[in-house]
Phi, psi and omega in degrees: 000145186233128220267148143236147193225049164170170197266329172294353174241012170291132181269138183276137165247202183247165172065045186292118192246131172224188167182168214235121146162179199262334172069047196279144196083331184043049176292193186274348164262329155315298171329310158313317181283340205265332174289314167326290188307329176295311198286289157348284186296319194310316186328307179241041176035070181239192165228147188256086189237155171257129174285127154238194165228143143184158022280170167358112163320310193304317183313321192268329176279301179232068224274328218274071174065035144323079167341330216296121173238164181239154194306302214221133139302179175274337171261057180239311188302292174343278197283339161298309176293327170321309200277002179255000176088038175282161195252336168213172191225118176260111215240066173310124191297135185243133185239172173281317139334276194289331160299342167273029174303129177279174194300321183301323190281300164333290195319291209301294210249005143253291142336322172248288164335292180277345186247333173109032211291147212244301176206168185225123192250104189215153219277163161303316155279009191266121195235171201194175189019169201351132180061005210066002258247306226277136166197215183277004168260326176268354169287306198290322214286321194293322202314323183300316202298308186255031122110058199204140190285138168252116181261092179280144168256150153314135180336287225280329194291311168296305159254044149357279186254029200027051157347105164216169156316299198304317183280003169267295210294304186322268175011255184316297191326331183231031157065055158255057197290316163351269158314280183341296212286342170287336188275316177309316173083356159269123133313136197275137152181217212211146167224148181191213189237150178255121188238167198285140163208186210301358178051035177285347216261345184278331187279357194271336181100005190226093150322129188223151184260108148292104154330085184257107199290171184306310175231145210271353203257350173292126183296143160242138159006167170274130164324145191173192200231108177248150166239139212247175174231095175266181220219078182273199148342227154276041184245149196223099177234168159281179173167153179253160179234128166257130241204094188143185172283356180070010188339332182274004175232000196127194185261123155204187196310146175272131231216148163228150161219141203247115168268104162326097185290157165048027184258161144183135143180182166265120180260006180298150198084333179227186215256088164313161179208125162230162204229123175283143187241299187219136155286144185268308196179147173283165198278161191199158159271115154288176184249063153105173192320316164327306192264003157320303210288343156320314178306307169292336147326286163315278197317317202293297155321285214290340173245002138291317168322290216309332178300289186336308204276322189277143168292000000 
């Protein structure tokens, strides 16, 4: 797949199938529209590419204590489009400028000028430029003039199980990775470097990887006990995550730290990836360290039980 980060350095091909949209996460209704445009181009010996944006719009529109956290990095969104097999990626610098474009100067100087779209595939609901104002009746309205195919994907193809991002962020956010990871079609997870934190987890007998995720604006879980798939290079281990502040060792910073099963080495400095599987229990104070560890002890049983259950 070949990445472009402007619309001026985008190369134009012929029979060009495209579609619009920021796709944060790549869920399974993104995924439909996006097997569509792939399904398409082969069809008319074409390429199959997504206009996107970044950063975030919302991020750029209302930057003054934006809650806004996101399913992907960019570079997670990257390699998620990759494997599904897309042939370009346009990725437009989103600016304050640039949202006031109107939806026509969009069609005309991005779509049709720049990229060159052959037919355009776009969700029902899907609205664009200054205001928004732009959607699939002005796409259609244009078609004749500049000479280009329109494609609705439907209410039902998409929302089936009525997917969105905001309801995947609901989701994690209230420790239902489950749900997430079905709305996703995917395991949800996070990569980032394991750096020094209070080393509490060795005297407990549960060694831990401390987590500095990639990006500060990436969602992590509801505090809570996860049990994960970590991602060392090309190692695959289990490991359980703890999620929170440690109320039971004291006051600190809210932190994920990961004990890794059947791992010893030192991993400080480099770069891990876990994939949430099941939440276990939510964070809690014990009434002192015995019975943390009693706690952990548990969870540790209880995500062995559940490895036993996975293929």
């Amino acid at each position: 797949m070949k990445v472009y980060r402007s619309v001026e350095a985008f190369e134009k091909g012929n029979n060009t199938i495209a579609t619009i949209g920021t796709f944060d996460g790549v869920h399974i209704g993104h995924q439909t529209i996006l097997n569509r445009i792939i399904q398409l181009a082969k069809r008319v010996e074409g390429e199959s590419v997504l206009i996107s944006f970044y950063p975030h719009p919302r991020l750029v529109l209302f930057p003054e204590n934006n809650p806004l956290k996101l399913l992907h990095t960019l570079e997670e969104r990257i390699a998620t489009l990759e494997q599904l097999g897309l042939d370009k990626l346009l990725l437009i610098p989103f600016t304050k400028d640039f949202s006031r474009t109107p939806s026509k100067a969009f069609i005309r100087d991005v779509l049709v000028e720049g990229v060159g779209i052959h037919t355009i595939v776009i969700g029902y609901d899907h609205h664009f430029g200054k205001n928004r104002t732009g959607g699939i009746e002005e796409l259609r309205s244009f078609s004749d003039q500049y000479k280009y195919e329109v494609e609705e994907i439907p209410a039902q193809s998409i929302n089936e199980a009525n997917i969105s991002s905001t309801k995947i962020r609901r989701a994690l956010e209230s420790g239902e990775v489950d749900v997430a990871n079905t709305y996703l079609g995917y395991n949800y997870g996070f990569s980032g470097i394991v750096v020094h934190g209070e080393k509490q987890g060795r005297q407990l007998g549960y060694p831990t990887a401390n987590m500095e995720p990639d990006e500060a604006t990436k969602l992590i879980p509801c505090d809570g006990v996860y049990l994960v798939r970590v991602f060392i290079g090309d190692q695959q281990y289990y490991g359980l995550m703890s999620v929170g502040k440690k109320p039971t060792m004291g006051e600190f910073e809210r932190s994920q730290e990961v004990f890794i099963m059947d791992f010893s080495g030192d991993l400080y400095g480099q770069k891990i990836r876990v994939e949430f599987i099941r939440y276990l229990r939510g964070e809690k104070k014990f009434n002192g360290v015995q019975e943390l560890i009693a706690a952990m002890d548990q969870d540790k049983a209880n995500a062995l039980e559940i490895i036993k259950t996975l293929s």
